[in-house]
DRENPA-3360 file (N, C-alpha, C; in nm, 2 decimals, always signed):
BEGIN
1 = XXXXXXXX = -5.27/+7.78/+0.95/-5.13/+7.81/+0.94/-5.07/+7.83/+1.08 ~ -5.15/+7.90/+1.18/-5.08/+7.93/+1.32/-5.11/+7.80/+1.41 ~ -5.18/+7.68/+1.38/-5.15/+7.61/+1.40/-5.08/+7.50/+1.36 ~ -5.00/+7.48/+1.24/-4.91/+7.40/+1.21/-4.79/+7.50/+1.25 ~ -4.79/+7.58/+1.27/-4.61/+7.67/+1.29/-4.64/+7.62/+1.45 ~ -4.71/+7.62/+1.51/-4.69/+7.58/+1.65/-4.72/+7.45/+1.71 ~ -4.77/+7.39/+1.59/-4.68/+7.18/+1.59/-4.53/+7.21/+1.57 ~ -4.54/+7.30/+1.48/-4.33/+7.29/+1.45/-4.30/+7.30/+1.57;
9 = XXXXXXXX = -4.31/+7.43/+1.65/-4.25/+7.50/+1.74/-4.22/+7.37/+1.86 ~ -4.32/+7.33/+1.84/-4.29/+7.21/+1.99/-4.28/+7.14/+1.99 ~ -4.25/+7.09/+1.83/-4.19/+6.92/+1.80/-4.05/+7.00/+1.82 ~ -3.99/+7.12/+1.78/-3.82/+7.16/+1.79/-3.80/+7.16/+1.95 ~ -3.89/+7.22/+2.02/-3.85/+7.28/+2.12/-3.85/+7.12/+2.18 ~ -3.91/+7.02/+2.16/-3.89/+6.87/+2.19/-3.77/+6.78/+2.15 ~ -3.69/+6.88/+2.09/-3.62/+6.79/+2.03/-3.46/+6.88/+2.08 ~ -3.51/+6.98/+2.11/-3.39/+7.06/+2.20/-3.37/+7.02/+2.33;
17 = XXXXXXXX = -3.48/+7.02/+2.38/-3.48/+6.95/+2.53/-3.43/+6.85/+2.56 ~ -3.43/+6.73/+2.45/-3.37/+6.61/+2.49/-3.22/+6.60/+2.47 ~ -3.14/+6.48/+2.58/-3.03/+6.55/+2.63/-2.98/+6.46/+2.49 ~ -2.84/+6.45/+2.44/-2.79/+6.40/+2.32/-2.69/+6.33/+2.39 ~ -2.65/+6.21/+2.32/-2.51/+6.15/+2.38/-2.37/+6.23/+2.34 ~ -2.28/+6.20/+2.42/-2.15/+6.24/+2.36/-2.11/+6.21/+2.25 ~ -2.10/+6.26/+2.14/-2.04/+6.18/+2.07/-1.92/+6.25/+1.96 ~ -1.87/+6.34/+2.02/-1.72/+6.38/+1.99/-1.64/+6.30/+2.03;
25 = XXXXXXXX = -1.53/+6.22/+1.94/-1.46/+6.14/+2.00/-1.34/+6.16/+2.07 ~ -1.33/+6.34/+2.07/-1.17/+6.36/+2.23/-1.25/+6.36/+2.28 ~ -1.39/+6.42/+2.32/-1.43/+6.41/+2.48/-1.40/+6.25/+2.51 ~ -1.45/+6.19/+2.45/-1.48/+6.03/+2.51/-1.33/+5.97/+2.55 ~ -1.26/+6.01/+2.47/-1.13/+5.95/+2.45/-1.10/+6.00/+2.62 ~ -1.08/+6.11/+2.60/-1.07/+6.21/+2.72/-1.08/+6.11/+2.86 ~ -1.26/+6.13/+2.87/-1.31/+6.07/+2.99/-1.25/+5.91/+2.99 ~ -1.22/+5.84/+2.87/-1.21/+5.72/+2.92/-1.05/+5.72/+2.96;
33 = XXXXXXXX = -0.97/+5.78/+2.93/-0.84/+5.81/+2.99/-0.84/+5.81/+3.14 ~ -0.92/+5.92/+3.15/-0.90/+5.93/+3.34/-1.00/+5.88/+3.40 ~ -1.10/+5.81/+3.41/-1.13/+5.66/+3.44/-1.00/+5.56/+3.48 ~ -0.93/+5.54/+3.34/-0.82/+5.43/+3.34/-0.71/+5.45/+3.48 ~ -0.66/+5.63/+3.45/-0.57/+5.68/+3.51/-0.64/+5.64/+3.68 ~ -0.77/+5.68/+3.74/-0.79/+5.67/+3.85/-0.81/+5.51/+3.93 ~ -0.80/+5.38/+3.79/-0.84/+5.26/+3.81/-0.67/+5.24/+3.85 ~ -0.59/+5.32/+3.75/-0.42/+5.28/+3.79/-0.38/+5.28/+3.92;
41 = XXXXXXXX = -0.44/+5.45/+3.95/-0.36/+5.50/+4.05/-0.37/+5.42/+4.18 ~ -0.53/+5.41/+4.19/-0.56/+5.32/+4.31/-0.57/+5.13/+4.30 ~ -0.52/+5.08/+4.22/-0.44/+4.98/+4.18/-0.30/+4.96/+4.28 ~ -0.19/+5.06/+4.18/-0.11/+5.10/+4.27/-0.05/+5.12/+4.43 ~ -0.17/+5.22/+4.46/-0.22/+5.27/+4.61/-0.21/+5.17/+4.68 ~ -0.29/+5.02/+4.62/-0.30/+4.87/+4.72/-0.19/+4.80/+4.67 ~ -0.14/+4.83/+4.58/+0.00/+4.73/+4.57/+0.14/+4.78/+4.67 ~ +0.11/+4.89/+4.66/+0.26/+4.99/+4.70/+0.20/+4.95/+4.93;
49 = XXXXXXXX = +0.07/+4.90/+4.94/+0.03/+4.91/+5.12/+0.07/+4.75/+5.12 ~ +0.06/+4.66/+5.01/+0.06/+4.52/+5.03/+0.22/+4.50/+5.08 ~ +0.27/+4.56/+5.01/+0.45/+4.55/+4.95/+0.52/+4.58/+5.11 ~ +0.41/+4.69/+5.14/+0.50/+4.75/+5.31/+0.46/+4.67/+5.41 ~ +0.32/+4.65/+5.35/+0.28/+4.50/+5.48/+0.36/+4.41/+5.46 ~ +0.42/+4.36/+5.35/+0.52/+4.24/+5.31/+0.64/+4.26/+5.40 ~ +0.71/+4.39/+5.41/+0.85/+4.42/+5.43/+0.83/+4.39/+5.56 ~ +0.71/+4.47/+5.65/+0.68/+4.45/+5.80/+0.69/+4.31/+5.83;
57 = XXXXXXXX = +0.62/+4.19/+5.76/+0.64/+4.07/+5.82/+0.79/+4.02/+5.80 ~ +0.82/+4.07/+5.71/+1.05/+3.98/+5.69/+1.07/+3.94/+5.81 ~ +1.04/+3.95/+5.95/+1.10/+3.88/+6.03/+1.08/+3.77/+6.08 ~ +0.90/+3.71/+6.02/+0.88/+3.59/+6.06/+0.95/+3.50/+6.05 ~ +0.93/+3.39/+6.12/+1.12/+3.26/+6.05/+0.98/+3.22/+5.96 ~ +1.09/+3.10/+5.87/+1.05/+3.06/+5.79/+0.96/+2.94/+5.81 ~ +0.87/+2.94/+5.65/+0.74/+2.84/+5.71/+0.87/+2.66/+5.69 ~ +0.78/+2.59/+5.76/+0.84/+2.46/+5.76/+0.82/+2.41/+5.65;
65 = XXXXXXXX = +0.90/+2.26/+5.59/+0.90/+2.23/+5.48/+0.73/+2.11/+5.53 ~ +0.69/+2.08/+5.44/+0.62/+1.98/+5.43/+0.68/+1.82/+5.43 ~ +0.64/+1.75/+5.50/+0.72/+1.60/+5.56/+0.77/+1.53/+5.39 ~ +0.82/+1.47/+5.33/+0.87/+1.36/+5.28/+0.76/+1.29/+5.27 ~ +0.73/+1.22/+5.38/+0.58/+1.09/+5.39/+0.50/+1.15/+5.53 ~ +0.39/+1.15/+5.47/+0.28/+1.18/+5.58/+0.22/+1.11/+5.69 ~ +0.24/+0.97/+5.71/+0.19/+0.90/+5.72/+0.07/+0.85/+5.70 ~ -0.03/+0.78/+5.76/-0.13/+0.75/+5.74/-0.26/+0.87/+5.81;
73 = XXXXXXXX = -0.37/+0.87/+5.72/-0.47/+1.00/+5.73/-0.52/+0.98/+5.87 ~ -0.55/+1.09/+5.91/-0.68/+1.06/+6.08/-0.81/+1.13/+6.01 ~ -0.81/+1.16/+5.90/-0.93/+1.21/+5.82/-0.92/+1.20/+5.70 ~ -1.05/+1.22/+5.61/-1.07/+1.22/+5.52/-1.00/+1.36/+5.44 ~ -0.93/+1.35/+5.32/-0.90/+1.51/+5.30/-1.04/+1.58/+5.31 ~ -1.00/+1.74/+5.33/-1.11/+1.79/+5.28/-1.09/+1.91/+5.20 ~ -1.19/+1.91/+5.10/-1.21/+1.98/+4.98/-1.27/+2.15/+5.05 ~ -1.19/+2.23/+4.96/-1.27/+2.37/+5.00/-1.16/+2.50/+4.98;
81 = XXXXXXXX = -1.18/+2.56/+5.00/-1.14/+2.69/+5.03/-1.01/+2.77/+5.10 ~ -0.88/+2.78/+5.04/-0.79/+2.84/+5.17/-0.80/+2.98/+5.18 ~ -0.84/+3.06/+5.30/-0.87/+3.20/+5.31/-0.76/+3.27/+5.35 ~ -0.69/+3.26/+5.41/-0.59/+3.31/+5.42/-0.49/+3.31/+5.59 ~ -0.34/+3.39/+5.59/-0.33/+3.35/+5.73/-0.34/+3.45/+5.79 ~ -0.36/+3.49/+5.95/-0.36/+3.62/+5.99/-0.25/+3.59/+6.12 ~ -0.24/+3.69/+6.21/-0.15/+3.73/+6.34/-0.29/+3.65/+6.43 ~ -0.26/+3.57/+6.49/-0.35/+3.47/+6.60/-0.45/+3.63/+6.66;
89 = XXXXXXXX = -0.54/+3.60/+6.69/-0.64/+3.73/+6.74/-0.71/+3.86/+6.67 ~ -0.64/+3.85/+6.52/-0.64/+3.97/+6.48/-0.69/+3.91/+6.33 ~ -0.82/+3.90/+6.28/-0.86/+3.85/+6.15/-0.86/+3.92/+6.09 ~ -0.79/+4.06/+6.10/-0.79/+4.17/+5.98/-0.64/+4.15/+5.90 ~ -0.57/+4.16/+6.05/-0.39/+4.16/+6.02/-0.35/+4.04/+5.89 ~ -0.40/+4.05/+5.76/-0.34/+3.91/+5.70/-0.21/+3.93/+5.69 ~ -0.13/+3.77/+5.69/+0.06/+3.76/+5.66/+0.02/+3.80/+5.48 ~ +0.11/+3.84/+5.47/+0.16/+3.87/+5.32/+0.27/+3.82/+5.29;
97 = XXXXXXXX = +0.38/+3.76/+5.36/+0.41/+3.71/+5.34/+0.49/+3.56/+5.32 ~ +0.57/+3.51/+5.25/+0.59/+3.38/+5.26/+0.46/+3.32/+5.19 ~ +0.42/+3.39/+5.10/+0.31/+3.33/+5.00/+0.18/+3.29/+5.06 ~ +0.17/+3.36/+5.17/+0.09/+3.35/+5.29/-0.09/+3.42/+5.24 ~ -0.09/+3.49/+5.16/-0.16/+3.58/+5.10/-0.29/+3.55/+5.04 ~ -0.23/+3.47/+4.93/-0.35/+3.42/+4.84/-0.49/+3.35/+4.84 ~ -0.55/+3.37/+4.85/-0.64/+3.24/+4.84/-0.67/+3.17/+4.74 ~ -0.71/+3.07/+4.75/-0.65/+2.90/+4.66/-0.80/+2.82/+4.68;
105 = XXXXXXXX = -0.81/+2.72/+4.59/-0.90/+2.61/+4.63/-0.78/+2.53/+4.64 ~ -0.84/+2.46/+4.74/-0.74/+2.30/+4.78/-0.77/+2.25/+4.86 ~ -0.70/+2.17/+4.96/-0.77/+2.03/+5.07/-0.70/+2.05/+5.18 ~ -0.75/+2.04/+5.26/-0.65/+1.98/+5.35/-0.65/+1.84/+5.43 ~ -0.53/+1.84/+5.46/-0.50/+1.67/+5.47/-0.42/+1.65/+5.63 ~ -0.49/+1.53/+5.72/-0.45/+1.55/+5.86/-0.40/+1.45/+5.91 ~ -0.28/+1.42/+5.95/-0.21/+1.28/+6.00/-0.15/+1.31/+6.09 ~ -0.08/+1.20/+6.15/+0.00/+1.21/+6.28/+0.11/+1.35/+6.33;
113 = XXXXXXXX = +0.15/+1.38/+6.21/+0.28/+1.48/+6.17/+0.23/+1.62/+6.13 ~ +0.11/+1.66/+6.11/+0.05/+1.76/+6.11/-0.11/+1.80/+6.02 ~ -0.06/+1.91/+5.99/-0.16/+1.92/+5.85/-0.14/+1.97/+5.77 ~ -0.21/+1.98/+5.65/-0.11/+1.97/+5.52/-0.19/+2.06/+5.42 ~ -0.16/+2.17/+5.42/-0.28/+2.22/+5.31/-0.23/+2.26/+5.15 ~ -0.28/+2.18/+5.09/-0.28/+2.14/+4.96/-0.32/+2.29/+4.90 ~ -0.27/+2.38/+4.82/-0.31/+2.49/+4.75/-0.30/+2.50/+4.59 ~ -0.45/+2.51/+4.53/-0.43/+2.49/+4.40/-0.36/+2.62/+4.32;
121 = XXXXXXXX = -0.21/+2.62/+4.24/-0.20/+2.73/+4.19/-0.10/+2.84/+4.29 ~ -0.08/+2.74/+4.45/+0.03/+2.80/+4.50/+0.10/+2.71/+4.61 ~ +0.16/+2.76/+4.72/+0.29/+2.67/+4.77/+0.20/+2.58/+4.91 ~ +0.24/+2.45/+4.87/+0.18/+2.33/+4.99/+0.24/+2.44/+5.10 ~ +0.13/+2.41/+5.23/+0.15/+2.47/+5.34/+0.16/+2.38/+5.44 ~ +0.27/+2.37/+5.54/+0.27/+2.26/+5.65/+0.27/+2.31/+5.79 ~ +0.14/+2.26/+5.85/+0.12/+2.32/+5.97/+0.19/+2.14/+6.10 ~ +0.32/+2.17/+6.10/+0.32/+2.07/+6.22/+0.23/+2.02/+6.29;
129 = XXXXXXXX = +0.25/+1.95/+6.35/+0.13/+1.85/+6.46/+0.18/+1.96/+6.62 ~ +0.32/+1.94/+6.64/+0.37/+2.00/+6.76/+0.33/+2.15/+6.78 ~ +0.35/+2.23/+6.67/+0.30/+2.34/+6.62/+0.15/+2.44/+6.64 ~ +0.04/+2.27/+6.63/-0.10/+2.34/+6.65/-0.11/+2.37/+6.78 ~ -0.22/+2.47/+6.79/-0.26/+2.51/+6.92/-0.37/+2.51/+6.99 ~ -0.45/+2.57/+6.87/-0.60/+2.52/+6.87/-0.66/+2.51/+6.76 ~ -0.78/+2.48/+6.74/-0.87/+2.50/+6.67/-1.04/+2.56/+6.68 ~ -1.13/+2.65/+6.62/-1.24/+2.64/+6.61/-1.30/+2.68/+6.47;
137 = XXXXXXXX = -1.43/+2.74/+6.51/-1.54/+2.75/+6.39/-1.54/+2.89/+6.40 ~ -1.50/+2.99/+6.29/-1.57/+3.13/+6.35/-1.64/+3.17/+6.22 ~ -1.68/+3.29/+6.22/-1.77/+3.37/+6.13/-1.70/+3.47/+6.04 ~ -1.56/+3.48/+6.02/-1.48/+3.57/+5.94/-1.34/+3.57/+6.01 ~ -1.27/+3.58/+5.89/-1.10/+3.53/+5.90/-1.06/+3.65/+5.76 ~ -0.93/+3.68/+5.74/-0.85/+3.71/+5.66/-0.93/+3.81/+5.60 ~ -1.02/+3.94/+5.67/-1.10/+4.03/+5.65/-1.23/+3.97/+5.54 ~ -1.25/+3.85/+5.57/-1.39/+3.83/+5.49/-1.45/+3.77/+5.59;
145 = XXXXXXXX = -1.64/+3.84/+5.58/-1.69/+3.78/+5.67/-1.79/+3.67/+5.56 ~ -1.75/+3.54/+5.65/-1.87/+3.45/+5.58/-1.98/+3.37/+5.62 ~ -2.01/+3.44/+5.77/-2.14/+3.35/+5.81/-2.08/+3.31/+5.95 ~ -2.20/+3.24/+6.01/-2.22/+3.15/+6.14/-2.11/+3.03/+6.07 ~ -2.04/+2.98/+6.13/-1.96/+2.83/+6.13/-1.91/+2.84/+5.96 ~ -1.88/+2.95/+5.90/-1.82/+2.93/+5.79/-1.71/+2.92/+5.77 ~ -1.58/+2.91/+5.84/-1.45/+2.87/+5.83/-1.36/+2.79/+5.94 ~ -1.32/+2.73/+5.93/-1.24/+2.67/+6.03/-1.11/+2.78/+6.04;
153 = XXXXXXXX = -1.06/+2.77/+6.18/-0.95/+2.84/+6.19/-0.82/+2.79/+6.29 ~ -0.76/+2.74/+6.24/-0.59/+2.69/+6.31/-0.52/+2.77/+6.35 ~ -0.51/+2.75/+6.45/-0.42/+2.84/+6.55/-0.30/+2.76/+6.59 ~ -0.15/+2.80/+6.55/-0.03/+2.75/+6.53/+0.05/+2.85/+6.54 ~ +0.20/+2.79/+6.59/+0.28/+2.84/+6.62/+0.38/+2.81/+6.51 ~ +0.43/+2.94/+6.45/+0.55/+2.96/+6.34/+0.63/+3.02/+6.43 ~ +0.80/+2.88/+6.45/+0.91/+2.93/+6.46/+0.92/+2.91/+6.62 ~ +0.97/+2.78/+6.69/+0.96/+2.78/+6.83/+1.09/+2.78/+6.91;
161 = XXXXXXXX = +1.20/+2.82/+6.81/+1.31/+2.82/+6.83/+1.38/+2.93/+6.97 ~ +1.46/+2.88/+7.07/+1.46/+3.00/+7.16/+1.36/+3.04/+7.23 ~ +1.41/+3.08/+7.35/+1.33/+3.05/+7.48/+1.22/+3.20/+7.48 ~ +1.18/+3.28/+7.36/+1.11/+3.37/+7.34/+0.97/+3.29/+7.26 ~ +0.99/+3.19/+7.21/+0.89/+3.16/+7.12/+0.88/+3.16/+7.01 ~ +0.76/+3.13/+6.92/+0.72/+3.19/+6.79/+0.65/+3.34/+6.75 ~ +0.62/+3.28/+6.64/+0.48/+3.36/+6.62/+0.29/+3.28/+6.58 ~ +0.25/+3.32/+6.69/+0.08/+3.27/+6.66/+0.04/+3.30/+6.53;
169 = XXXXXXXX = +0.00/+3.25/+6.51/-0.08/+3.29/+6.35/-0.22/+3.19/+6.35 ~ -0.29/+3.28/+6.25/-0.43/+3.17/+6.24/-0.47/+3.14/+6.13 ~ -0.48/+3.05/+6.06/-0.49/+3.01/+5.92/-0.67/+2.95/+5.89 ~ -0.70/+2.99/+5.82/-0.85/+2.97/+5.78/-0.85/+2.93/+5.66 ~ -0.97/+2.85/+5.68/-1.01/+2.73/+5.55/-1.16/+2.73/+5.59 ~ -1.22/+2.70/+5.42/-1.34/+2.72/+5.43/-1.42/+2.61/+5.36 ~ -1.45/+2.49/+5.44/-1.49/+2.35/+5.37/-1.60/+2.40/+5.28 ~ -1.57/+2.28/+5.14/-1.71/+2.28/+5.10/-1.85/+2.24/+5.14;
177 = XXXXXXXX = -1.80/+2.15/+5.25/-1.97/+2.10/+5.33/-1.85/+2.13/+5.44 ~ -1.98/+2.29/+5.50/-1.91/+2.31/+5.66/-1.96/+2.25/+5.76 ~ -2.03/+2.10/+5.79/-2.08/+2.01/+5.85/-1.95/+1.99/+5.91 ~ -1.82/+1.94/+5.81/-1.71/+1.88/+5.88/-1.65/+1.99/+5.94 ~ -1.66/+2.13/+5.96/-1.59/+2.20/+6.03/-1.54/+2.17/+6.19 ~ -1.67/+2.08/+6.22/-1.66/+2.09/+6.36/-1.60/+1.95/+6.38 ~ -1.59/+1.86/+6.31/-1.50/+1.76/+6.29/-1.37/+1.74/+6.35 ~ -1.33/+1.85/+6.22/-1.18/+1.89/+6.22/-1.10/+1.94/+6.33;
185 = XXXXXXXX = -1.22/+2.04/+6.36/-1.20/+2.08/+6.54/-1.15/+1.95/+6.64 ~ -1.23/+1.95/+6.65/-1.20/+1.80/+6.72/-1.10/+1.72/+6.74 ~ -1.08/+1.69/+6.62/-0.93/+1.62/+6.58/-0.81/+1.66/+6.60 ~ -0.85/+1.82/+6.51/-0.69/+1.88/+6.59/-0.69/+1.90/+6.73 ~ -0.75/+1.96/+6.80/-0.76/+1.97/+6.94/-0.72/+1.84/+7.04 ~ -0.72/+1.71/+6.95/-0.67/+1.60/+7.00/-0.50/+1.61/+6.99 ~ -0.47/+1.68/+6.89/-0.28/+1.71/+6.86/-0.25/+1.85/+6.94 ~ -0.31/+1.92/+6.94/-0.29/+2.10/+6.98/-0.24/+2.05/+7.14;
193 = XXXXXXXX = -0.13/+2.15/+7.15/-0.03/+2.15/+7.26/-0.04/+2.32/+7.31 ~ -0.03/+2.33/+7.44/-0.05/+2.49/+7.48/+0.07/+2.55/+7.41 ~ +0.05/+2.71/+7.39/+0.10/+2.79/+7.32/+0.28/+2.79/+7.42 ~ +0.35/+2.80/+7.36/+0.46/+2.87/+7.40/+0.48/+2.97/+7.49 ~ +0.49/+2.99/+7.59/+0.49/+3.15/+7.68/+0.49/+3.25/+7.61 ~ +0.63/+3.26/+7.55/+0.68/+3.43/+7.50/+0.64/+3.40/+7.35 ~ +0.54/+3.30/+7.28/+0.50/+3.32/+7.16/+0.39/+3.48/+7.17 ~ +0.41/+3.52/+7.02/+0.40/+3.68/+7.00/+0.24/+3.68/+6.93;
201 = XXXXXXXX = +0.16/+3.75/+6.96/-0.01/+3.74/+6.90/-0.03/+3.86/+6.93 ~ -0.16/+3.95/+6.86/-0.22/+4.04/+6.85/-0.25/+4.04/+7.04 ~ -0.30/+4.18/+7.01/-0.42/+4.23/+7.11/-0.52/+4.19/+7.08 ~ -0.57/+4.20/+6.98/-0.73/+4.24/+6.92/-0.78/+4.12/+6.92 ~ -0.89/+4.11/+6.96/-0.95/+3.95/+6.95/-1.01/+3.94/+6.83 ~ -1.05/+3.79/+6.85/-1.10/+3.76/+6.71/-1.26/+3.82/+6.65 ~ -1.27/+3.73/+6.51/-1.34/+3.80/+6.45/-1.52/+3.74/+6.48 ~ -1.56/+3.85/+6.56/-1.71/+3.76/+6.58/-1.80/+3.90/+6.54;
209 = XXXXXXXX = -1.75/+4.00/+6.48/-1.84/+4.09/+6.45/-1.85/+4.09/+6.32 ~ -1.97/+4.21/+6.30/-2.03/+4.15/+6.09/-1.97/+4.32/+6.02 ~ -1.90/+4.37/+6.12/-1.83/+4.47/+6.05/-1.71/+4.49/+5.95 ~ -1.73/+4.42/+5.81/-1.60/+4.42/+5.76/-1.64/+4.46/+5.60 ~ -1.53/+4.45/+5.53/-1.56/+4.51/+5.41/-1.58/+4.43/+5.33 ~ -1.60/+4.26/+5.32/-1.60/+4.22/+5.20/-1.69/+4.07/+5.28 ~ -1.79/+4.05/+5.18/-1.89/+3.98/+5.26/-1.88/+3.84/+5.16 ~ -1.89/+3.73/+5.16/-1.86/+3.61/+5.10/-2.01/+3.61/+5.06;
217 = X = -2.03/+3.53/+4.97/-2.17/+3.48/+4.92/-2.16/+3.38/+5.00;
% end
């Protein structure tokens, strides 16, 4: 008898010990509320920092229209990735505005008149020919970092009007076979014209370090 009362005893006391799920349904209700509430808030948080970064760029002039006729290609389009645009030197600073923002799959396309980048799902982007300034291969643009030779990045002047200049900016694209990256280079560097004097660019140089917050596969 005093050993089956003390199988009981420690089958209960086994069965106290183990922890039980929630299963009142205001607690749960509860916790999944403020989950939601803290997914809103900081939602919000990056919408209401995007919006101020938006109002800060209103001064840039406006992007140029895309040509009528392009004429004939100096390349093949190329397929891939648009990452985004930044302030020339500064691959954190992205434009926000002027639909500048997004990133897109699309092509871009290179002829005598400039380049042309095709955005799936947002607004064609036209980088003049007169406009470009340089080009190279870096390792992260528009606060992603994606590797050795993973994006091409155009360096162009928006708005050359007046004896102050534009603004530098750097636009990044990310081929599907980054073989042609260094192609492209090439090419444009054959159109790229020295910058404007009193055109306006960061301090901060570009991006060759692996310190950033969001890492590309």
């Amino acid at each position: 008898m005093a050993a089956g009362e003390h199988s009981v005893n420690h089958r209960l006391a086994g069965v106290a010990m183990t922890p039980r799920p929630v299963t009142d349904l205001g607690t749960r209700l509860l916790l999944t509320l403020a989950v939601l509430a803290l997914a809103a808030a900081a939602y919000l948080l990056m919408r209401r920092g995007w919006r101020r970064r938006a109002r800060s760029q209103a001064t840039l002039p406006p992007l140029p229209p895309p040509p009528a006729a392009d004429g004939p290609a100096l390349l093949d389009p190329l397929p891939g990735l648009y990452v985004g645009t930044t302030r020339a030197g500064d691959w954190l600073d992205r434009i926000a505005a002027q639909d500048l923002s997004a990133r897109a799959r699309g092509r871009l396309r290179l002829t005598a008149t400039g380049v042309t980048v095709d955005r799936d799902g947002a607004s064609t982007l036209f980088l003049p020919g007169p406009a470009i300034r340089d080009a190279r291969v870096d390792s992260a643009h528009a606060g992603k970092v994606v590797g050795p030779g993973g994006v091409l990045v155009i360096t162009w002047e928006l708005g050359r009007s007046g004896p102050d200049g534009g603004a530098l900016l750097d636009t990044g694209f990310r081929a599907d076979h980054h073989d042609q990256h260094d192609v492209w280079v090439r090419a444009l560097r054959h159109l790229a014209t020295p910058a404007t004097p009193g055109a306006t660019t960061s301090a901060t140089t570009s991006a060759t370090t692996s310190a950033a917050t969001e890492v590309a596969p």
